[in-house]
C-alpha positions in Angstrom: -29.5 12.5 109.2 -29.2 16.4 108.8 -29.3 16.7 112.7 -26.3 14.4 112.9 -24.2 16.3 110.3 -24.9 19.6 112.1 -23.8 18.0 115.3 -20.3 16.3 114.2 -20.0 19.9 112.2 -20.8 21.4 115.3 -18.7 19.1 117.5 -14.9 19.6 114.8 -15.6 23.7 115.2 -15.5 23.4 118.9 -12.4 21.0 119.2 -10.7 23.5 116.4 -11.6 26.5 118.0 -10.2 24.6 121.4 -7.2 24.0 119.7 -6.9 27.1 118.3 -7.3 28.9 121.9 -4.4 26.4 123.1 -2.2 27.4 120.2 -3.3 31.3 121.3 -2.1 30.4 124.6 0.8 28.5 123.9 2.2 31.4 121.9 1.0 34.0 124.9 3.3 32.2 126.7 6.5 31.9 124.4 6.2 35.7 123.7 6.0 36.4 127.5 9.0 34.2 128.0 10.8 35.5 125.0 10.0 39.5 126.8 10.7 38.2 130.0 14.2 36.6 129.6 16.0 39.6 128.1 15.2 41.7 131.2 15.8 39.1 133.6 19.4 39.4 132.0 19.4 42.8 131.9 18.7 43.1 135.8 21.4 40.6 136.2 24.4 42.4 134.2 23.3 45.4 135.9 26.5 45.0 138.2 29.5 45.0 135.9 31.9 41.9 135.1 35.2 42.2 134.2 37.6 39.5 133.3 40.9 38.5 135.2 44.1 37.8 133.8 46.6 35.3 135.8 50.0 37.0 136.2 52.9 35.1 134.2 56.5 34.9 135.1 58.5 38.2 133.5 54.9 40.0 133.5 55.3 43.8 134.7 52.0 46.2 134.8 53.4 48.0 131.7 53.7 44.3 129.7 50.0 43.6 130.8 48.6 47.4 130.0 50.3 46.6 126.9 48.6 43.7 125.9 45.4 44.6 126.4 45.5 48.2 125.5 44.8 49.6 128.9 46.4 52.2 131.4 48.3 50.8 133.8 47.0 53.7 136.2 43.5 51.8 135.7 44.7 48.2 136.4 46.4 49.7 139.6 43.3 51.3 140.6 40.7 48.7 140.2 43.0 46.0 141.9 43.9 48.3 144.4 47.6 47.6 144.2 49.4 49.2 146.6 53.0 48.7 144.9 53.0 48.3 141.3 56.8 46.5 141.5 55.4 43.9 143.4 53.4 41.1 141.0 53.0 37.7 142.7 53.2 35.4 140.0 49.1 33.5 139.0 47.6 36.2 140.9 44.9 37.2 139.0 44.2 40.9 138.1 40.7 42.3 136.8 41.3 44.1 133.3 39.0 47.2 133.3 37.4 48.5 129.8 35.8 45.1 129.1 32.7 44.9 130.6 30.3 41.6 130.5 32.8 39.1 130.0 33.4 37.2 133.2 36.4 34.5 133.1 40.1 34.2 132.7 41.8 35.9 129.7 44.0 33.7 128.2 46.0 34.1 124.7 44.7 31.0 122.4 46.0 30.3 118.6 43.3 31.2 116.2 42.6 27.5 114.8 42.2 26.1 111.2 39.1 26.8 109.9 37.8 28.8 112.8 36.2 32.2 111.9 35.1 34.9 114.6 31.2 34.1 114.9 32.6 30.2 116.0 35.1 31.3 117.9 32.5 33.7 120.1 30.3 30.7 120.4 32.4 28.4 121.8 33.7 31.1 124.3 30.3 31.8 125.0 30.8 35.7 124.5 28.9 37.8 122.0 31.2 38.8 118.6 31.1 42.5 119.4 32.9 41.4 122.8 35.5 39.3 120.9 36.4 42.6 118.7 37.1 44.4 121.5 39.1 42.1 123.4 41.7 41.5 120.7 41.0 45.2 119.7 40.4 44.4 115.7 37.6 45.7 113.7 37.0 43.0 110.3 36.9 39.4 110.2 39.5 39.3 108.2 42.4 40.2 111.4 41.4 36.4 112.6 44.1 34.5 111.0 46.0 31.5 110.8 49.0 31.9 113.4 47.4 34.7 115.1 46.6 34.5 118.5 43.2 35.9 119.6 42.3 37.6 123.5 39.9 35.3 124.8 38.0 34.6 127.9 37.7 30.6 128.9 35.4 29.9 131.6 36.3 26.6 132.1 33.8 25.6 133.7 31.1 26.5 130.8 33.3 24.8 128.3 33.4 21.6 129.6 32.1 18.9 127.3 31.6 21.4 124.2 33.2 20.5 121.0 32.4 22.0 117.7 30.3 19.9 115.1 29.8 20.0 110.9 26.3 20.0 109.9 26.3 17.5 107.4 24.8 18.0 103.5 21.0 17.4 103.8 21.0 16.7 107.8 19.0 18.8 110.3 20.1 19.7 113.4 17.7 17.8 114.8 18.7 14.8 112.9 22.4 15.5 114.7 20.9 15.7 117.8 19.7 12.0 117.5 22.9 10.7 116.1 25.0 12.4 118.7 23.1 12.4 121.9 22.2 15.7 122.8 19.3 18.3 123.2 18.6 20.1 120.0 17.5 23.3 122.0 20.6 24.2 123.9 22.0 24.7 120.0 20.3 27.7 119.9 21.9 29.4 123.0 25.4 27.9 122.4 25.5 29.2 119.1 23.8 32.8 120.2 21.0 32.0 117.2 17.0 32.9 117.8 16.3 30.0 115.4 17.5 26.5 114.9 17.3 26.3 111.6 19.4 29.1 111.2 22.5 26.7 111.2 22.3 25.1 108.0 24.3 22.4 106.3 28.0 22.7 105.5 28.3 25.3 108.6 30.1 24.1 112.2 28.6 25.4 115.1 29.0 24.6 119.0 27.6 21.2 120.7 27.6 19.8 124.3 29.7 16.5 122.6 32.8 14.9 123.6 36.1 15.4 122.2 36.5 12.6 120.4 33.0 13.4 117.9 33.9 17.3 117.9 35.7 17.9 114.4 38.0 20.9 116.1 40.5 18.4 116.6 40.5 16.2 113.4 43.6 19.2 111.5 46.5 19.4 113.5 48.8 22.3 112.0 51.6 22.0 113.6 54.3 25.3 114.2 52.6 28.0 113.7 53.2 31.1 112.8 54.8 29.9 109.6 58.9 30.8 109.8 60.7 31.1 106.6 62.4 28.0 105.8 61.3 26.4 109.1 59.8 23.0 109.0 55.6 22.8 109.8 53.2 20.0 109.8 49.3 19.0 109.2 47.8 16.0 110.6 44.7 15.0 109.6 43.2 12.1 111.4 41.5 10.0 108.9 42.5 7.7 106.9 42.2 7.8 102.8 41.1 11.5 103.4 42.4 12.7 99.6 43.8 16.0 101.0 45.1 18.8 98.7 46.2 22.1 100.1 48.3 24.7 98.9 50.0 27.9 100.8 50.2 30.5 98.1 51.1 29.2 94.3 52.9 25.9 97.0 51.4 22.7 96.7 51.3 20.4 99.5 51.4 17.2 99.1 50.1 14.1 101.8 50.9 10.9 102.6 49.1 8.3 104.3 50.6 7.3 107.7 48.8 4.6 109.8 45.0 6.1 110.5 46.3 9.6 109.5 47.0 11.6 106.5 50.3 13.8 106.6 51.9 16.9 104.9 54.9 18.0 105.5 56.5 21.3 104.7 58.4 24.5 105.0 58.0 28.1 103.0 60.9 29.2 101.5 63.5 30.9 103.1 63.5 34.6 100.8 59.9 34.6 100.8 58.7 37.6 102.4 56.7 37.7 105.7 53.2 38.8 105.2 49.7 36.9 105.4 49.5 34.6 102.5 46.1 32.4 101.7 45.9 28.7 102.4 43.6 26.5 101.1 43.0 22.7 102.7 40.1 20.1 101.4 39.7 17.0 102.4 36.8 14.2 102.8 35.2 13.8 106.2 34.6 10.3 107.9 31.0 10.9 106.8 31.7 11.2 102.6 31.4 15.1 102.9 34.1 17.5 101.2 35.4 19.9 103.7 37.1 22.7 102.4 38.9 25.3 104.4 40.1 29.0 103.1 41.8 30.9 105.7 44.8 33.8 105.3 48.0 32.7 107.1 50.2 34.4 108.7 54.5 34.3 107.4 56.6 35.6 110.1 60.8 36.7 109.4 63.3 33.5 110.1 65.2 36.5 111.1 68.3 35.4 109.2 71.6 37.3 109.5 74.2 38.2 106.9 77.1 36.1 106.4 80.5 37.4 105.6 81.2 38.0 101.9 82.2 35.3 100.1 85.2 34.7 97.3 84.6 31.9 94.9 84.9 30.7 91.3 83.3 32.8 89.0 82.2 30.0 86.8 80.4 28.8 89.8 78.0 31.9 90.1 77.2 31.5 85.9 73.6 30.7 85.7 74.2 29.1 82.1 76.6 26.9 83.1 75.2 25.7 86.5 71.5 25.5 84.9 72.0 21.7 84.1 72.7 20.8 87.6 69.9 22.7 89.1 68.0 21.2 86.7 68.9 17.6 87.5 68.7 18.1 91.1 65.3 19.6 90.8 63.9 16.9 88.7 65.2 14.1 91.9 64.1 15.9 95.0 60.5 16.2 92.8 59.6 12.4 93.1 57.6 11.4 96.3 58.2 8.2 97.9 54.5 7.4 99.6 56.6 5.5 102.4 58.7 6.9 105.3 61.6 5.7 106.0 62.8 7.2 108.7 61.9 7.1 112.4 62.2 9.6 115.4 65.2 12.3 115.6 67.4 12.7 112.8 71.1 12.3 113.9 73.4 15.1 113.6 76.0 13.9 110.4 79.2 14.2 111.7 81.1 12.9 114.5 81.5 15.5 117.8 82.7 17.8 118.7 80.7 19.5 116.4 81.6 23.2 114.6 79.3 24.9 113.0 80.7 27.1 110.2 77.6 28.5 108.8 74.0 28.5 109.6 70.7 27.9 107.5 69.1 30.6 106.0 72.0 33.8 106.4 72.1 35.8 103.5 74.7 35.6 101.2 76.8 37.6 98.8 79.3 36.2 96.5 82.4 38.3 94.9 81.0 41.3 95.7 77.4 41.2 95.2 74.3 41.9 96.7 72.7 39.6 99.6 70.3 38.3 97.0 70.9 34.5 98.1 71.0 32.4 101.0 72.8 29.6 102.3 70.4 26.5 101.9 72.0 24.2 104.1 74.2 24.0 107.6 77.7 23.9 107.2 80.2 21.9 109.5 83.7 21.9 109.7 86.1 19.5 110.3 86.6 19.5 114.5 87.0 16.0 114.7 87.2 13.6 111.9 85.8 13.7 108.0 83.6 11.0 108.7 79.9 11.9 107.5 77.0 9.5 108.7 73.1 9.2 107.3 71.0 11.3 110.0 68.0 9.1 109.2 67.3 6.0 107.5 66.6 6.6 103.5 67.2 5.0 100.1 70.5 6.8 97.6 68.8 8.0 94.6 72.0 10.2 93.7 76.1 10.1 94.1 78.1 12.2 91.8 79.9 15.3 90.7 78.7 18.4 90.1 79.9 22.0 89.0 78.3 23.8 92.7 77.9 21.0 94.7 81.1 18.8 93.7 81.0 15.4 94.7 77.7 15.2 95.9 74.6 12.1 97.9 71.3 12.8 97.6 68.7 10.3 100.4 65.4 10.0 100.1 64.1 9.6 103.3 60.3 8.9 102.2 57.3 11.5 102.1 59.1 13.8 100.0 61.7 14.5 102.3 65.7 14.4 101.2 68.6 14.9 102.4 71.9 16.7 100.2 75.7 15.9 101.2 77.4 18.3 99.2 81.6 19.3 98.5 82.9 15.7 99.7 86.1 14.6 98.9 85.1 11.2 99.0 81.1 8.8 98.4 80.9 5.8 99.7 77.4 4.6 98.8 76.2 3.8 95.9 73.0 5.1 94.0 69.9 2.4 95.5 71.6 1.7 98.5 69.6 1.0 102.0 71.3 3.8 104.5 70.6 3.6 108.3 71.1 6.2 110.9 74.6 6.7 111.8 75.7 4.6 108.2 79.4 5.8 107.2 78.2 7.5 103.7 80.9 9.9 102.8 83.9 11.8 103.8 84.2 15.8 104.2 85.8 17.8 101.1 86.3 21.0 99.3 85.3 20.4 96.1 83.0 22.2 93.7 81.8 25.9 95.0 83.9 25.8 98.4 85.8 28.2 100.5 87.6 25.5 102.1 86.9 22.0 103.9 83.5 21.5 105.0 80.1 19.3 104.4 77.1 21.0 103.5 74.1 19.1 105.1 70.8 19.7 103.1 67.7 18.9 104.0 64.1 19.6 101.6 60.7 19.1 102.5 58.6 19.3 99.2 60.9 20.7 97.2 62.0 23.5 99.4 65.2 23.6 102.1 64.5 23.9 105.5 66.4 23.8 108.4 68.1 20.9 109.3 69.0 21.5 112.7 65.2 21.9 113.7 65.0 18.1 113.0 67.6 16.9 115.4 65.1 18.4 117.9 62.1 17.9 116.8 59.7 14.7 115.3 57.9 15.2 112.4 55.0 14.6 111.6 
């Protein structure tokens, strides 16, 4: 019986110490592979890459050195142009000083929630590369409405898409849910380890478009204007989204399978990068949230001609009420939308502009502290104002600034304002449609002379109206 026990003893040590000896080997051979790979690499980046850039109409050699911070006298010398006037337009053009980044340089908007170590990944180029390109030295230069140097091999980028690691899932477990080879992960997303992406983190996957999450947020108009109209999509239904852009909120609204904000900063806010914060809950149950500075660029407004009105007009005291009462309407949000396509333009043509949105205004003398909130139209044809959009009447009345004055709500928070009429013809509850007789032009309250001041607010703050005879939102 001892004999047999020293034999089986005998017998596990050998099969372990076999085992063993294939684990030693196993791991001779990773390491090898591991030592071998980087100089394979090495030998093959021996020759020098450079990317190309693809000539665009109204490019000149000074434009191109330009933007991307290099001599012209080194583009004309590596392409061996012979005249420098002479640019075909989509030839291509190697861009010296950026070595080991084949592909074509393109100029791609930095996207919402993307930071530089995804951005690199998708791209397939290392993050030191990425800094150089765009010429920036901190994470922090990446921001909304930017627009980053990149290098898009097309090719390469084919069937990638960017995926969330969910709360207490593996990337091994993702793998198996969506289809794909857990070990390319760690190539794509330039990591020695898998488990180095962890949960709550988006990193690159060979998946389709329509599992990648990089195109779930649609911001729409970017860079932010002053007191121009912009737009987030988010499609998923029953998301609960909040964001806020600054001290702003942002309210949505459901619309079909999406969730929709819409939105515009105010018109004397000054350009800068301001932060933005968006959450919302994924298809899956998880809370994404997403903290990014944005960028605020100039509306670029001009100054209007000073203007001579009632004094009593320009008294805060006295006009407090009506701002007041005003502010308190345009507050309310109507979770459905009313309105559908274009807004109409609310006059008949020809149409005369007498002043545009946004110009800074100064009034008996004073400083160009104010702007004019609204489009103002003359009268070049009739007196005849029409509903742009379809809407419910939540207001019709005097007031001291406005004089006789229709407020529409057109649904999701948007209104619009038909200020100094001489004459309403709705009534407060009324059903307007686009191209509804609602009023007729006037000079009364704060007015120079005869005129309709269109008005349109998105969340509480006036944008331009004109951008939404041109333009759908959401």
């Amino acid at each position: 019986m001892k004999r047999i026990i020293i034999i089986l003893r005998n017998l596990i040590l050998e099969i372990v110490l076999e085992l063993n000896l294939h684990k030693l080997l196993f791991t001779v051979l990773l390491a090898t592979a591991f030592i071998i790979v980087p100089n394979s690499v090495k030998a093959q980046s021996e020759t020098p890459q450079y990317p190309v850039y693809i000539v665009q109409s109204g490019d000149t050699l000074n434009l191109i050195s330009l933007k991307f911070n290099v001599s012209a006298e080194d583009i004309i010398a590596v392409n061996n142009i012979s005249d420098p006037n002479l640019l075909q337009v989509n030839s291509q053009l190697v861009i010296p000083g950026i070595e080991g980044a084949a592909g074509i340089l393109s100029f791609e908007p930095i996207k919402l929630g993307e930071t530089p170590i995804q951005i690199a990944r998708f791209y397939g180029i290392s993050l030191s590369t990425l800094f150089k390109l765009n010429r920036i030295t901190t994470p922090s230069e990446f921001f909304l409405g930017a627009n980053a140097i990149l290098v898009n091999n097309i090719q390469e980028n084919k069937g990638k898409g960017m995926l969330l690691l969910r709360d207490s899932e593996s990337v091994f477990e993702s793998a198996v849910i969506n289809d794909f080879n857990p070990w390319e992960i760690v190539q794509e997303n330039q990591i020695s380890y898998i488990w180095e992406i962890i949960p709550g983190e988006n990193f690159v996957a060979p998946v389709s478009e329509e599992k990648s999450i990089s195109g779930s947020v649609i911001f729409d108009k970017l860079p932010l204007t002053q007191g121009k109209t912009s737009s987030i999509i988010i499609h998923q239904k029953n998301a609960n989204a909040h964001a806020s852009l600054d001290n702003m909120e942002i309210n949505f609204f459901e619309l079909g399978d999406s969730s929709v904000a819409i939105f515009g900063p105010h018109a004397l806010k000054d350009p800068g990068l301001y932060p933005f914060h968006l959450e919302y809950s994924a298809t899956s149950g998880e809370k994404i949230v997403v903290d990014q500075l944005i960028s605020l660029q100039s509306g670029f407004y001009p100054n209007d001609p000073e203007l001579s009105v009632d004094p009593e007009t320009l008294d805060g005291t006295l006009t407090q009420n009506e701002e007041t009462e005003i502010k308190e309407i345009i507050s309310q949000k109507t979770d459905e939308k009313y309105w559908n396509g274009l807004f109409k333009i609310p006059v008949d043509e020809p149409v005369c502009i007498k002043s545009w949105f946004g110009n800074r205004r100064s009034y008996n003398g004073g400083p160009y502290d104010r702007f004019h909130t609204g489009v103002d139209f003359g009268v070049c044809a009739n007196l005849n104002i029409y509903a742009p959009a379809d809407g419910v009447v939540v207001f019709t009345g005097p007031l001291t600034v406005r004089g006789n004055a229709t407020i529409i709500d057109h649904g999701f928070g948007i209104y619009s304002g038909f200020w100094h009429q001489s004459k309403v013809l709705v009534q407060v509850g009324s059903k307007v449609s686009a191209g509804e007789l609602i009023g007729e032009i006037g000079s009364t309250g704060r007015s120079t002379g005869p005129h309709l001041h269109w008005e349109l607010i998105a969340s509480g703050i006036q944008v331009d109206p004109l951008d939404w005879l041109d333009i759908e939102f959401p």
